[in-house]
C-alpha positions as CSV (number, residue, x, y, z in Angstrom):
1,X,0.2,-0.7,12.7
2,X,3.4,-0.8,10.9
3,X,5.6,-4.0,12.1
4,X,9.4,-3.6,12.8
5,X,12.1,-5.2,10.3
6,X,12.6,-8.2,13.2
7,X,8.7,-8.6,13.2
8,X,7.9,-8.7,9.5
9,X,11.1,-12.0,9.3
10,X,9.4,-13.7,12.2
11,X,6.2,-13.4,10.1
12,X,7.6,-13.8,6.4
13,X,10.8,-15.2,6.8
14,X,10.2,-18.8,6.0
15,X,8.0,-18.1,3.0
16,X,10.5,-15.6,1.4
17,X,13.6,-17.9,1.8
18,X,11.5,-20.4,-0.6
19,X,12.7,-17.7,-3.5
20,X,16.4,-17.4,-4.4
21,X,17.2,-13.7,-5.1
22,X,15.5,-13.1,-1.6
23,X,17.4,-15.2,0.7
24,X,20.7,-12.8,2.3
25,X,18.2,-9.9,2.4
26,X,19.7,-7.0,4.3
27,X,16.4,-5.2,4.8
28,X,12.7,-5.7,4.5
29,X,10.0,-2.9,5.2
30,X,6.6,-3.0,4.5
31,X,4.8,-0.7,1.7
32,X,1.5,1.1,2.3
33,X,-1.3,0.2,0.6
34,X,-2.5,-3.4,-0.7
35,X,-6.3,-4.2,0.8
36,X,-5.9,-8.3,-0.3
37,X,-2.2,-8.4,0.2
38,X,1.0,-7.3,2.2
39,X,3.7,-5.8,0.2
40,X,7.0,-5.9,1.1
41,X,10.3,-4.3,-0.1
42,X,13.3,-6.6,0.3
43,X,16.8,-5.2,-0.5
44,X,19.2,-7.9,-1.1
45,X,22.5,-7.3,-2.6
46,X,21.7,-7.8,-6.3
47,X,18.7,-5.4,-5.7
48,X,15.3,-3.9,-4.9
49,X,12.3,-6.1,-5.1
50,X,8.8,-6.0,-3.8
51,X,7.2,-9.1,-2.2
52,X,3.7,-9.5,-2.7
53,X,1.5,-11.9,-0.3
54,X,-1.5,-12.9,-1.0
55,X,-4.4,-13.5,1.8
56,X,-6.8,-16.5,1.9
57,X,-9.9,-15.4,0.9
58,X,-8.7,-14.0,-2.9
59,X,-10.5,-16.4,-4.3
60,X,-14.1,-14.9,-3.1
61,X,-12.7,-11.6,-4.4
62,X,-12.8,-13.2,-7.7
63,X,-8.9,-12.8,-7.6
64,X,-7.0,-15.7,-9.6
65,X,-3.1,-15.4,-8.6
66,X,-1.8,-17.5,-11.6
67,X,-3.3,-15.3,-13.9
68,X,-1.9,-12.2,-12.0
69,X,1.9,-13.7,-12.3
70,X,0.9,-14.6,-16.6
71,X,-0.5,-11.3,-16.5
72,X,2.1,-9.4,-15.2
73,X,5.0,-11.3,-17.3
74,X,3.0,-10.1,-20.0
75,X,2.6,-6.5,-19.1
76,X,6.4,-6.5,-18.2
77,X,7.3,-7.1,-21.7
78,X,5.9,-3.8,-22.7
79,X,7.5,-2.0,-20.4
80,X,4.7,-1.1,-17.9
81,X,4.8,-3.1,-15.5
82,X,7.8,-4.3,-13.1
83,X,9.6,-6.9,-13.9
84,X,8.5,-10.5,-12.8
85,X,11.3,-12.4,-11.2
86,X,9.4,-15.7,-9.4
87,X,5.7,-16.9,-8.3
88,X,5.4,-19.1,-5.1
89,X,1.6,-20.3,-5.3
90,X,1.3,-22.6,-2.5
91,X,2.5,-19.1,-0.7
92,X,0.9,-16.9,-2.7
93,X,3.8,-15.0,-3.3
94,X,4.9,-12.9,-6.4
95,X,8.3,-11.0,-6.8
96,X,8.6,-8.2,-8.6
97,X,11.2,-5.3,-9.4
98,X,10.9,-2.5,-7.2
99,X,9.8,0.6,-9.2
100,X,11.7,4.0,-7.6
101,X,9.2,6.7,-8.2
102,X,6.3,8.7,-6.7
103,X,2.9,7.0,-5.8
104,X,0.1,9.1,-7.3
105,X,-2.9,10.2,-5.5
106,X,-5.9,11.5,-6.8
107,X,-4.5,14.5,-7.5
108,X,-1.6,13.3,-9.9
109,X,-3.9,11.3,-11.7
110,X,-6.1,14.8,-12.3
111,X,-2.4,16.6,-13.0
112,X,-1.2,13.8,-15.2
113,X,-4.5,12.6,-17.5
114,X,-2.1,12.6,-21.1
115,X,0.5,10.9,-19.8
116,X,-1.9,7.9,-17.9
117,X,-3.7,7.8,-21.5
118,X,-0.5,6.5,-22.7
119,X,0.4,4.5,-20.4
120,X,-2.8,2.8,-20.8
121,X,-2.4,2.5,-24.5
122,X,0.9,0.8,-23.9
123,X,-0.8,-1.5,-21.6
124,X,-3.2,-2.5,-23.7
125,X,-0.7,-2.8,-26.8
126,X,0.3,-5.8,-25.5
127,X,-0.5,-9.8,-26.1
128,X,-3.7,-10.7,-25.1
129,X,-4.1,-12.2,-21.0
130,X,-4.8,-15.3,-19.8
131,X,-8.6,-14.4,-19.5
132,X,-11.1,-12.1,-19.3
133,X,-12.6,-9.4,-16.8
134,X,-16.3,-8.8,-16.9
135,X,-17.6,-6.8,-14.2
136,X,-21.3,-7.7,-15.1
137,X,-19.8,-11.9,-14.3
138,X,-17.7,-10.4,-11.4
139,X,-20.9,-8.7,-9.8
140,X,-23.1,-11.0,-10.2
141,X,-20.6,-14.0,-8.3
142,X,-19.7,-11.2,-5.8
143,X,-23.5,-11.1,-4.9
144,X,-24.1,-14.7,-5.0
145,X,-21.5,-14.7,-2.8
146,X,-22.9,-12.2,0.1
147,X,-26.3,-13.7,-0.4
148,X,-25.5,-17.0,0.4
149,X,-23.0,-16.2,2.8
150,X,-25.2,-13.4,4.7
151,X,-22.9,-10.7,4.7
152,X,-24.1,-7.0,5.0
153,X,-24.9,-5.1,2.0
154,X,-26.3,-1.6,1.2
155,X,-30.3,-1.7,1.9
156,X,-31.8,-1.3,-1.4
157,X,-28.9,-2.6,-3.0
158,X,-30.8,-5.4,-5.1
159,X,-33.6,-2.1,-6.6
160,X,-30.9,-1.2,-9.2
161,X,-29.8,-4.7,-10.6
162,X,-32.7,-3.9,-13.5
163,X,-29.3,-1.5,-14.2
164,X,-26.9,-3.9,-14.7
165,X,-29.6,-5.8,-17.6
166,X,-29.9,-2.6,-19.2
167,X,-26.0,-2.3,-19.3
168,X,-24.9,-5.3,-20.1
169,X,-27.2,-5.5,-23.1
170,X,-26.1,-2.2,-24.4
171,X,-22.5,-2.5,-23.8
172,X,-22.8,-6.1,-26.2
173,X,-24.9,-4.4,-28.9
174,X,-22.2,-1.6,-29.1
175,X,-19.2,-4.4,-28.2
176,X,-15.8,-3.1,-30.3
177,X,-13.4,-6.2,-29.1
178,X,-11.3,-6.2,-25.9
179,X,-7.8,-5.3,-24.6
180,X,-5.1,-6.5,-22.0
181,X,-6.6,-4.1,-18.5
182,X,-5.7,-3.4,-15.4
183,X,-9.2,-3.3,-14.5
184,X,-8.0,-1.9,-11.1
185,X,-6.5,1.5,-11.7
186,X,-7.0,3.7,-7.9
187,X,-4.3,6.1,-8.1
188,X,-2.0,4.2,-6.1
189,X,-1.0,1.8,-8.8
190,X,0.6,4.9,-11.0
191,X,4.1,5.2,-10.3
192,X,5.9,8.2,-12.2
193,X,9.7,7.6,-12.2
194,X,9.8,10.8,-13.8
195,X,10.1,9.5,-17.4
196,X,6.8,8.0,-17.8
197,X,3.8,6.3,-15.5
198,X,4.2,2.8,-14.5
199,X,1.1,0.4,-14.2
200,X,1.3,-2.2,-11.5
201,X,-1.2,-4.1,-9.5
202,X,-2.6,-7.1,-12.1
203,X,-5.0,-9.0,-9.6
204,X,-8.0,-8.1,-11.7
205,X,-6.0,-8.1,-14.7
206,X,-7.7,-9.3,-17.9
207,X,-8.9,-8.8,-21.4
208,X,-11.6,-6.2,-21.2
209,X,-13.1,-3.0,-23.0
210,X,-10.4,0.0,-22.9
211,X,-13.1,2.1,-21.7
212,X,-13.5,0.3,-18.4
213,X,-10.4,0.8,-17.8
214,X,-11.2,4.3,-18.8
215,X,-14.1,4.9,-16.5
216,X,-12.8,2.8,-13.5
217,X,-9.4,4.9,-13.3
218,X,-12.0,8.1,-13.4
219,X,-13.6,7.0,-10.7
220,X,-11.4,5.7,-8.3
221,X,-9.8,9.1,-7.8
222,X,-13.2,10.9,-7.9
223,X,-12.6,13.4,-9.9
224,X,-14.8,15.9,-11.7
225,X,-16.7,15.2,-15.1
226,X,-14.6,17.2,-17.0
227,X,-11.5,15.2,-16.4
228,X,-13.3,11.8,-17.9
229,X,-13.6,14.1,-21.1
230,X,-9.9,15.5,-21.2
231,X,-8.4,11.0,-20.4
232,X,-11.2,9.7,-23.1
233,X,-9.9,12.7,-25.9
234,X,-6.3,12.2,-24.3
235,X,-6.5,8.0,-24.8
236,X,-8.4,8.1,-28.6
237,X,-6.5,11.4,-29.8
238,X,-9.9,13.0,-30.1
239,X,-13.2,13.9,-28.9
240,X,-15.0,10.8,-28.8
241,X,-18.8,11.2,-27.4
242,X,-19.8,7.5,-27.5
243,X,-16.4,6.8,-26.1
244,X,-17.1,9.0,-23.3
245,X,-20.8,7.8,-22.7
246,X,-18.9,4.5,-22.5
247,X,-16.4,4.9,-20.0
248,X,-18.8,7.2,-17.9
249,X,-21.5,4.0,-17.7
250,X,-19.1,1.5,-17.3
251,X,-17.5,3.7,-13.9
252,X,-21.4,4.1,-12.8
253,X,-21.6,0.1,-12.5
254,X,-18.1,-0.5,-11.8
255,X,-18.8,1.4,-8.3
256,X,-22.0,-0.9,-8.3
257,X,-19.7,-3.8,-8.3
258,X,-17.4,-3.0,-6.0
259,X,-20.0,-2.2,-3.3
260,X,-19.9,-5.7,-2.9
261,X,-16.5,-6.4,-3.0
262,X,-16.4,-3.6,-0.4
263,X,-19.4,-6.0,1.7
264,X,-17.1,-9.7,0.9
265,X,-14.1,-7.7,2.7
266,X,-16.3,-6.1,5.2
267,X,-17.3,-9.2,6.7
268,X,-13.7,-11.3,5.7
269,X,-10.9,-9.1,5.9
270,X,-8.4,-9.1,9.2
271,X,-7.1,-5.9,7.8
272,X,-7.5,-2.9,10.0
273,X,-9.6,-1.2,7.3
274,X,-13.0,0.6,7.1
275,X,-14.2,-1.5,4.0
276,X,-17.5,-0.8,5.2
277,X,-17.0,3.1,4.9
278,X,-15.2,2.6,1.3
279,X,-18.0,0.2,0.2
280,X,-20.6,3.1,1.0
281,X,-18.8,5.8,-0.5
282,X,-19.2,3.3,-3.7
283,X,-22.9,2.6,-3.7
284,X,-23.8,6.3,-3.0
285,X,-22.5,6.9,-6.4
286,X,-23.7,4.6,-8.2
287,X,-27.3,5.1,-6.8
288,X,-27.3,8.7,-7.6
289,X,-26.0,8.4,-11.1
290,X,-28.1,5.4,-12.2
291,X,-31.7,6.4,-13.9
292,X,-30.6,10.2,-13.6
293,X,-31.0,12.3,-16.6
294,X,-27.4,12.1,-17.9
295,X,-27.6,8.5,-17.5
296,X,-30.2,8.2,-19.9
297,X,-28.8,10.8,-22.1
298,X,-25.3,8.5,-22.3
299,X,-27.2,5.6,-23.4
300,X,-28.3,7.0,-26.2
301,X,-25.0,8.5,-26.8
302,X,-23.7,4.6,-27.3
């Protein structure tokens, strides 16, 4: 339901007039997307920016908001990311530049694979974050979490944790060091301005393996095998097969993962969302790519 200009103030009003450069705003609107926050664009007269507020439960998403605002100074500084102008945590609200540009959607990320690979090495040129991402830790908390809380999850769902050993133990006997990700890359967080591809979006951002970030963008805009080949060749400047086998293992559990954040919002979230639906569309990959025969055949490509 999108909220009228009057109705987003009586809602947001109070906490944005905690943050200088906001206060004589002449116009607010809300942005689409956002499934753990509400984004808002605020026009003031000494600009654009984009309000971010944070909901309640972003801790069980394994979402910490100070590292987010480091995160996203940091990326600023290369010129990825938007600008960082002030961090309200008792709010949890960030303030950022507004970026002018076009949203991608699957589509543009399959139209624009060269041009992402760049953008992702310029992300991951710069100084190290404030901590690390590791979807094998972030699974395993999400799951201690839905256990112990009795939400829903996908029947079966606990037959292909033996996956995640066998991962985990190949991914550190291979290990080549770690770099500043997104770790969150749906087509929705690429905005082309024209000039180049902007990154935004840092609440999973940490240090993590390139080809994470690699695989995870792959998969979030479902695309066909042959466009993981074209971003892996596109990011390392050649063919790389263990790069590939890399990236194409760590999307298979990555979509394992976020099943359950998909489940933790399922049974949490006020948003009017099917996370359910999205959670499903997750697990269903996942299941019929683990223990396949290209599966095994990427292992060995390691």
């Amino acid at each position: 339901m999108t909220l009228s200009a009057l109705e987003l103030e009586k809602i947001f009003g109070e906490l944005l007039d905690r943050v200088d450069i906001l206060r004589g705003r002449t116009e607010i609107s809300e942005l689409s997307g956002g499934l753990t926050n509400r984004n808002l664009k605020v026009s003031t007269p000494s600009g654009t920016y984009v309000a971010r507020v944070s909901s309640n439960d972003s801790q069980l998403l394994e979402i910490d908001r100070q590292s987010e605002f480091e995160n996203s100074k940091l990326a600023a500084e290369v010129a990825i990311a938007a600008p960082v102008y002030d961090y309200v945590p008792g709010g949890g609200l960030l303030v950022i530049g507004y970026l002018p540009g076009k949203t991608f959607d699957s589509s543009d990320v399959k139209n624009n694979l060269p041009r992402i690979a760049e953008s992702c090495r310029t992300l991951h040129s710069a100084r190290p974050f404030l901590r690390e991402f590791n979807m094998f830790s972030v699974q395993k908390n999400y799951l201690k979490i839905v256990n112990d809380r009795g939400f829903r999850k996908p029947d079966k769902y606990d037959d292909y944790q033996k996956y995640a050993d066998i991962l985990s133990k190949a991914f550190a006997a291979t290990n080549t060091g770690l770099v500043p990700c997104n770790n969150d890359l749906l087509p929705a967080n690429f905005i082309d301005d024209g000039s180049k591809i902007w990154i935004i979006d840092y609440e999973y951002s940490g240090n993590n393996d390139p080809c994470f970030e690699l695989g995870n963008i792959w998969a979030e805009a479902y695309l066909e095998i042959d466009a993981l080949h074209e971003l892996v060749t596109a990011y390392y400047g050649e063919e790389r097969p263990d790069k590939f086998a890399r990236a194409w293992l760590y999307s298979v559990f990555a979509k394992y993962g976020w099943t359950l954040w998909g489940a933790i919002q399922d049974s949490m979230s006020d948003l009017e969302f099917d996370f359910w639906e999205w959670a499903m569309r997750k697990y269903e990959g996942a299941q019929s790519d683990f223990g396949s025969k290209f599966f095994n055949e990427q292992l060995t490509n390691l």
